[in-house]
C-alpha positions in Angstrom: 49.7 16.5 23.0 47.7 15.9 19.5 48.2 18.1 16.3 47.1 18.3 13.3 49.1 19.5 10.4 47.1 20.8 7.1 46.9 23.0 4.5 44.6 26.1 5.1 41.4 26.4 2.5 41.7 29.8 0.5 38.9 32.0 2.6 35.5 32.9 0.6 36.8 36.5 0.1 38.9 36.0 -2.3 39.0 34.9 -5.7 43.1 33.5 -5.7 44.9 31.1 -4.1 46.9 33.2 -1.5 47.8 32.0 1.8 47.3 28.4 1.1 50.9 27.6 0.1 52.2 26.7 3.4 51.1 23.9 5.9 49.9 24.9 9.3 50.7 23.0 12.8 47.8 23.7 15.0 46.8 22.0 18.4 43.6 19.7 18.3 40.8 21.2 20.6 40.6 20.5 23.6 37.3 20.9 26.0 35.8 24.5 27.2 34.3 24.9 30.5 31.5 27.6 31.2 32.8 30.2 33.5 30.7 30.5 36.5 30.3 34.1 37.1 30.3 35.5 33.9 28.8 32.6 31.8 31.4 32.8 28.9 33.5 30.0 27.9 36.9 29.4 28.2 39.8 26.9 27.9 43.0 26.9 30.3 45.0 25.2 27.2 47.2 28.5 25.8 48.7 26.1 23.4 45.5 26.8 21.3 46.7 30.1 20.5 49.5 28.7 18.9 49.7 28.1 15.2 53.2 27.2 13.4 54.0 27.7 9.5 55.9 25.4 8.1 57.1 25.6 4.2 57.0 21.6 4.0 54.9 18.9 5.1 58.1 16.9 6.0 59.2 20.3 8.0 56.1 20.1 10.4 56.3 16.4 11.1 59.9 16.9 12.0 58.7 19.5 14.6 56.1 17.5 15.6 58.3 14.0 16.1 60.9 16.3 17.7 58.8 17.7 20.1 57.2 14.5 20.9 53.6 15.3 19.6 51.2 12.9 17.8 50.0 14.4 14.6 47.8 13.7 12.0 48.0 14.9 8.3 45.1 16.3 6.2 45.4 16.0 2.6 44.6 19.0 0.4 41.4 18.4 -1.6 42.9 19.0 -5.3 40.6 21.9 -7.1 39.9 21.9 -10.6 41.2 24.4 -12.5 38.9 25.5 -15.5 40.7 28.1 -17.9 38.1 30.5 -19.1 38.2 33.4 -21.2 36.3 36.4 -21.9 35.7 35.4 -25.1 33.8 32.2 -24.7 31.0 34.2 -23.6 30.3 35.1 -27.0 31.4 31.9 -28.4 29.0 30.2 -31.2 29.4 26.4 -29.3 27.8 28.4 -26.4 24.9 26.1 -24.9 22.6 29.4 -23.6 21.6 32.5 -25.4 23.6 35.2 -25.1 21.3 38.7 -24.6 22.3 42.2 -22.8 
């Protein structure tokens, strides 16, 4: 069975970095087939359901090798952090006008 082990993106709802500090095992997808009768699609692969939290990177590959899985690894993208404050916005160096 293939994995892939990464690091989960923080979600568009919210501003910090929560839930993005472990790495997640998940099983790579595999094919859905069109149910017949009703038209909706479906997959008869349970394992998809299945996602492991790991505290380490070396922890999940461990799982992985012991279980006898191949896995592949997706890097975290680095983000920059800018430090802003509230009072730069009413900084003199400040490029645009500042009006209410």
């Amino acid at each position: 069975m293939k994995v892939r082990i990464f690091k989960p993106a923080k979600t568009a709802m919210q501003s910090g970095m929560g839930n993005t500090h472990e790495w997640v095992l998940e099983p790579e997808p595999s094919p859905k087939q069109v149910d017949p009768l009703m038209g909706w699609t479906s997959s008869r692969d349970t394992m998809e359901q299945v996602k492991l939290h790991f505290a380490t990177l070396e922890e999940a590959k461990a799982h992985a090798e012991k279980n006898g899985w191949q896995y592949t690894v997706e890097q975290p993208h680095a983000r920059p952090v800018r430090p802003k404050a509230y009072a730069d916005n009413f900084a003199y160096t400040r490029v645009g006008r500042w009006t209410h």
